[in-house]
C-alpha positions as a printed NumPy array, in Angstrom:
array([[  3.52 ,  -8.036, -14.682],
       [  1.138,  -7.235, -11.941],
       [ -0.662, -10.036, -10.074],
       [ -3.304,  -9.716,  -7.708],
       [ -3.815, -13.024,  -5.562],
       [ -7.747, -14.156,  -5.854],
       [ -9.31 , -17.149,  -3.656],
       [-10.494, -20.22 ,  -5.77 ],
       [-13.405, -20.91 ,  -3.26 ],
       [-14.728, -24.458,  -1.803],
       [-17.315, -24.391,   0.281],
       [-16.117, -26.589,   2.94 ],
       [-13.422, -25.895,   3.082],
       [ 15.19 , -20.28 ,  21.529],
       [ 16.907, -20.322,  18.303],
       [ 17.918, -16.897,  19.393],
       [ 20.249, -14.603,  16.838],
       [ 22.889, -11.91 ,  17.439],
       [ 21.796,  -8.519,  18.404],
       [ 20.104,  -7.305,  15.378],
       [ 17.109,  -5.819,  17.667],
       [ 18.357,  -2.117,  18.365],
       [ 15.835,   0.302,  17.794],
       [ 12.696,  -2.287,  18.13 ],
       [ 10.298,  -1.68 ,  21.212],
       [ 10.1  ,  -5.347,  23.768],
       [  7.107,  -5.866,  25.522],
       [  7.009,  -7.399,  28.674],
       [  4.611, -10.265,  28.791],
       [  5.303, -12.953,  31.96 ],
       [  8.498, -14.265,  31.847],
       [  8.944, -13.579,  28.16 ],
       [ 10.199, -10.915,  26.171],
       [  8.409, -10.241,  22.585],
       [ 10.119,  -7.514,  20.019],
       [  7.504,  -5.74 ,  18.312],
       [  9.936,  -4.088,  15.78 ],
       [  7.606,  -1.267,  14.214],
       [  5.342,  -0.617,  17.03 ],
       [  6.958,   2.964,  17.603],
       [  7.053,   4.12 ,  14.15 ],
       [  4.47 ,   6.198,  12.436],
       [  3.328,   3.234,   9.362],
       [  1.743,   5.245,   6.309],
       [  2.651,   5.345,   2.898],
       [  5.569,   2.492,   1.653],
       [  7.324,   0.357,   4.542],
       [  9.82 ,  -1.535,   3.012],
       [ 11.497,  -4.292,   4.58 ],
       [ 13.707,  -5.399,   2.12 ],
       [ 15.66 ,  -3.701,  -0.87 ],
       [ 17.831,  -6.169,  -2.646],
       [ 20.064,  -2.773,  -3.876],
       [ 20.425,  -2.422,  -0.068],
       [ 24.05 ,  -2.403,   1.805],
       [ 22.421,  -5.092,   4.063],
       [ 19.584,  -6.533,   2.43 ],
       [ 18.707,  -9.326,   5.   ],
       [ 19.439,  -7.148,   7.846],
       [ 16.283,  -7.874,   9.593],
       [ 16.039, -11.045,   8.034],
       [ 16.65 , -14.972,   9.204],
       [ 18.067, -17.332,   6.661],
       [ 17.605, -20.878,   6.48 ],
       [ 19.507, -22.982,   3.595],
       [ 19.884, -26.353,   2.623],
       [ 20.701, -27.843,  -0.483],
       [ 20.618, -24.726,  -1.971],
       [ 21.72 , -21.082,  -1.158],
       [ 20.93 , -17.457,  -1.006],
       [ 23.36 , -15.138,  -3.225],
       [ 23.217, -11.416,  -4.431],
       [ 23.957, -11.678,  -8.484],
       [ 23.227,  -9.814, -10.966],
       [ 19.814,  -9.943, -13.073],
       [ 20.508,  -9.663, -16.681],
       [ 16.65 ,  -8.237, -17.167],
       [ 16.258,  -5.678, -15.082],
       [ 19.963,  -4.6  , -15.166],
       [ 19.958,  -4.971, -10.996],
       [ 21.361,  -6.833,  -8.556],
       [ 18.779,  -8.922,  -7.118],
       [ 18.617, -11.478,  -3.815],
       [ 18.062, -14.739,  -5.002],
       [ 16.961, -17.62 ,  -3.029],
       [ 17.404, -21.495,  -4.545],
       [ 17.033, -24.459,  -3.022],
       [ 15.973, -28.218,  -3.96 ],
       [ 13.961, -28.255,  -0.69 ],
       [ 11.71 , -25.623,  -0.666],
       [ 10.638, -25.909,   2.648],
       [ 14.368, -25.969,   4.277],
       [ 15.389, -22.832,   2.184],
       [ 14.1  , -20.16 ,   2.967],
       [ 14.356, -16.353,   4.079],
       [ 12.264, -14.917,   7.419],
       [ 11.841, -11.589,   9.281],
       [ 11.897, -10.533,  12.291],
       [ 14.777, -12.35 ,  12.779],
       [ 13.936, -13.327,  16.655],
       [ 11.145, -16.309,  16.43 ],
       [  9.521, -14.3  ,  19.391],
       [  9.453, -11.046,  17.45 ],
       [  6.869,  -9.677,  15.629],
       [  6.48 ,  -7.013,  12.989],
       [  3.899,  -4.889,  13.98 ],
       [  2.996,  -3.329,  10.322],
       [ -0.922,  -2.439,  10.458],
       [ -0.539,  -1.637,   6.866],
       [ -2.708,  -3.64 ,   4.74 ],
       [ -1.134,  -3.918,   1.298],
       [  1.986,  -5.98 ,   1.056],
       [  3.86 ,  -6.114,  -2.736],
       [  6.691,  -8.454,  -3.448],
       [  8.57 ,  -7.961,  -6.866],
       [  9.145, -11.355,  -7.505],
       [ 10.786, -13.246, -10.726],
       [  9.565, -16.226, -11.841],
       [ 12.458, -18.805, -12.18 ],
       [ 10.117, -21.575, -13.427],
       [ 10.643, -23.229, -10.359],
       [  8.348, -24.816,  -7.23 ],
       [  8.56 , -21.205,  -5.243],
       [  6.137, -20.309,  -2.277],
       [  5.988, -17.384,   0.379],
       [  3.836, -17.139,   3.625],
       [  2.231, -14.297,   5.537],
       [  1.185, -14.405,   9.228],
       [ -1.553, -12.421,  10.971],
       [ -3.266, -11.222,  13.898],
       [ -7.163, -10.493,  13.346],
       [ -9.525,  -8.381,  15.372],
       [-10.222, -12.25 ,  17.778],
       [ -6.629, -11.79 ,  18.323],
       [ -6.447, -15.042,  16.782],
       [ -3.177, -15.674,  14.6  ],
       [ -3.548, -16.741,  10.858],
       [ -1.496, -17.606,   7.885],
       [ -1.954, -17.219,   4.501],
       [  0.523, -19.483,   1.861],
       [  0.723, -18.864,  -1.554],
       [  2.308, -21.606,  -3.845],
       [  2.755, -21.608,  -7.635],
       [  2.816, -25.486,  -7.208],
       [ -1.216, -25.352,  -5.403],
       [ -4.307, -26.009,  -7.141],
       [ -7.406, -24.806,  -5.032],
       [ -7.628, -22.757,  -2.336],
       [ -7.966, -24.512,   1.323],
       [ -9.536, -22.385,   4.303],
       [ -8.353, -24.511,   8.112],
       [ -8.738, -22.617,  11.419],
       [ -4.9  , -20.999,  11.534],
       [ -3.747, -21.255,   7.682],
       [ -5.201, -20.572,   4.563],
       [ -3.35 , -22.092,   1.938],
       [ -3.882, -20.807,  -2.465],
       [ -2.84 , -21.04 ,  -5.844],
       [ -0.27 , -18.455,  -7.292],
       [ -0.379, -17.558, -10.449],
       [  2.944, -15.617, -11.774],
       [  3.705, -14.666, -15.62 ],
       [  6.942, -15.298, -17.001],
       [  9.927, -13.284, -15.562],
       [  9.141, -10.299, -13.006],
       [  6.044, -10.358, -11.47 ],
       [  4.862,  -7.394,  -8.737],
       [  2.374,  -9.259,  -6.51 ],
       [ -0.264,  -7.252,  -4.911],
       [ -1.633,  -9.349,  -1.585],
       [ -4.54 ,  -7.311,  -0.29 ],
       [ -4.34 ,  -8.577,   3.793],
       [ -7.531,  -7.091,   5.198],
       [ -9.398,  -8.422,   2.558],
       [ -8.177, -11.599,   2.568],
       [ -8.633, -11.86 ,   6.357],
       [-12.133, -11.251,   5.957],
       [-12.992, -13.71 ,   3.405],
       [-10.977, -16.53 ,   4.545],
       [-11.93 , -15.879,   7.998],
       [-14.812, -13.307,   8.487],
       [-12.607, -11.176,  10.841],
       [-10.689,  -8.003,  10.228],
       [ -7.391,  -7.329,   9.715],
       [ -4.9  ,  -5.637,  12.6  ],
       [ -1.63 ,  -6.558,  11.764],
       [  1.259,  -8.462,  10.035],
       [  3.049, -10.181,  12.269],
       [  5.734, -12.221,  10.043],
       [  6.989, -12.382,   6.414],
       [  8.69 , -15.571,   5.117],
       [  9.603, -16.359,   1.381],
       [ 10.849, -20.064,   0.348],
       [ 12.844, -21.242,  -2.702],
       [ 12.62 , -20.418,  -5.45 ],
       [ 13.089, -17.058,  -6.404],
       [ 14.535, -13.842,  -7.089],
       [ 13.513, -11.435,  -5.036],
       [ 14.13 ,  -7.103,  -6.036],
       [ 11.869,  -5.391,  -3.064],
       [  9.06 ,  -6.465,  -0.403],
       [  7.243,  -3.681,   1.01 ],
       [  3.967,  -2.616,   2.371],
       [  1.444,   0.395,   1.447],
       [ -1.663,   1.886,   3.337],
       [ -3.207,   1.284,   0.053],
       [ -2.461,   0.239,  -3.67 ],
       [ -0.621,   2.518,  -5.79 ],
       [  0.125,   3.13 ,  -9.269],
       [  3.169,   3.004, -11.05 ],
       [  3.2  ,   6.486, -11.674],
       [  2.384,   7.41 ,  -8.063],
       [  5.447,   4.799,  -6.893],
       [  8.973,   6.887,  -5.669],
       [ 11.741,   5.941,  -8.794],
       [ 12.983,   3.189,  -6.047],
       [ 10.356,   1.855,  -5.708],
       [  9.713,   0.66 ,  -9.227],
       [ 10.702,  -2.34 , -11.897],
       [ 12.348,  -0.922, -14.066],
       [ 12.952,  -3.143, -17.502],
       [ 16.084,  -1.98 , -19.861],
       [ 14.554,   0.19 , -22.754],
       [ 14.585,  -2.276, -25.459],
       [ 12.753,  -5.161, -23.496],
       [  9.735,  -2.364, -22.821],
       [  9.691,  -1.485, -26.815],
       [  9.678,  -4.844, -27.391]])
């Protein structure tokens, strides 16, 4: 069930939203105003920014949908209800936080898990960054992408799931590096694309075991699909 994303190497290779920004610290910067929405808060251990058991699971969270459509059911595997995200378009549906395209999340923590389910589907999620040239970068995974492709401001790789729930483990400093050479500082913006099901996204200082995860934090499978 775990996945850890690896590189395939080549060698050359204002929309603006209701008020959903109490709490988050704005920087003044010219004539704009940028929301740095964890900036304030001490950042060690788990940081989760969304719990699909949540009363408002997408409360910090943008959604885009067409042809498609982003419901709460309820997953027969894992006994849960899950957010699930389903579009013929994958690039027009599609789920995005900070909410405010001028926002930013501010997590320096370096590990960021999704718990994912496979729906046999085209399905792809992207990560942006700021690195220690203060240079923004993205990283896109795809389960539809055959090599891995290293360009100035996106890296773009192969993602491999396993039937049914997967818990991907993206390790961001190190992936910074390699792609890029530079270090890690922060994650500036989360955004996961059709098609999915999605049970948690959070970030950890560093990768933990499943016996050293809180009971929320966890997969759990109903008792006879783990005997099996």
């Amino acid at each position: 069930m775990n996945q850890s994303l690896s590189f395939i190497w080549r060698k050359k290779e204002a929309k603006t939203k209701n008020q959903r920004t109490r709490g988050w610290r704005r920087l003044e910067e010219g004539f704009l105003t940028f929301v740095v929405m964890f900036k304030n808060i001490f950042q060690s251990g788990l940081l989760s920014i969304l719990y699909s058991l949540g009363s408002k699971p997408l409360q910090i969270w943008d959604k885009e949908v067409s042809d498609g459509h982003i419901k709460r059911p309820h997953d027969e595997d894992i006994q849960s209800d899950v957010l699930e995200i389903v579009g013929s378009n994958i690039q027009s549906t599609y789920i995005t936080c900070p909410v405010d395209p001028n926002a930013t999340l501010g997590i320096k923590l370096p590990f960021l898990v999704i718990i994912v389910k496979n729906l046999k589907k085209y399905f792809t999620f992207e990560i942006q960054v700021l690195d220690d040239k203060n240079v923004r970068r993205r990283f896109r995974a795809s389960n539809f992408q055959a090599v891995t492709r290293v360009k100035p401001y996106i890296c773009t790789m192969p993602l491999k799931m396993d039937e049914g729930w997967n818990q991907i483990q993206f390790n961001l400093a190190d992936f910074t590096r390699r792609a890029y050479g530079t270090n890690y500082v922060e994650t500036l913006r989360v955004q996961v694309h059709a098609n999915c099901r999605l049970r948690r996204i959070y970030f950890s200082e560093r990768m933990c075991s499943e016996e050293e995860l809180p009971p929320e934090f966890k997969l759990y499978l109903p008792m006879q699909q783990q005997k099996a």
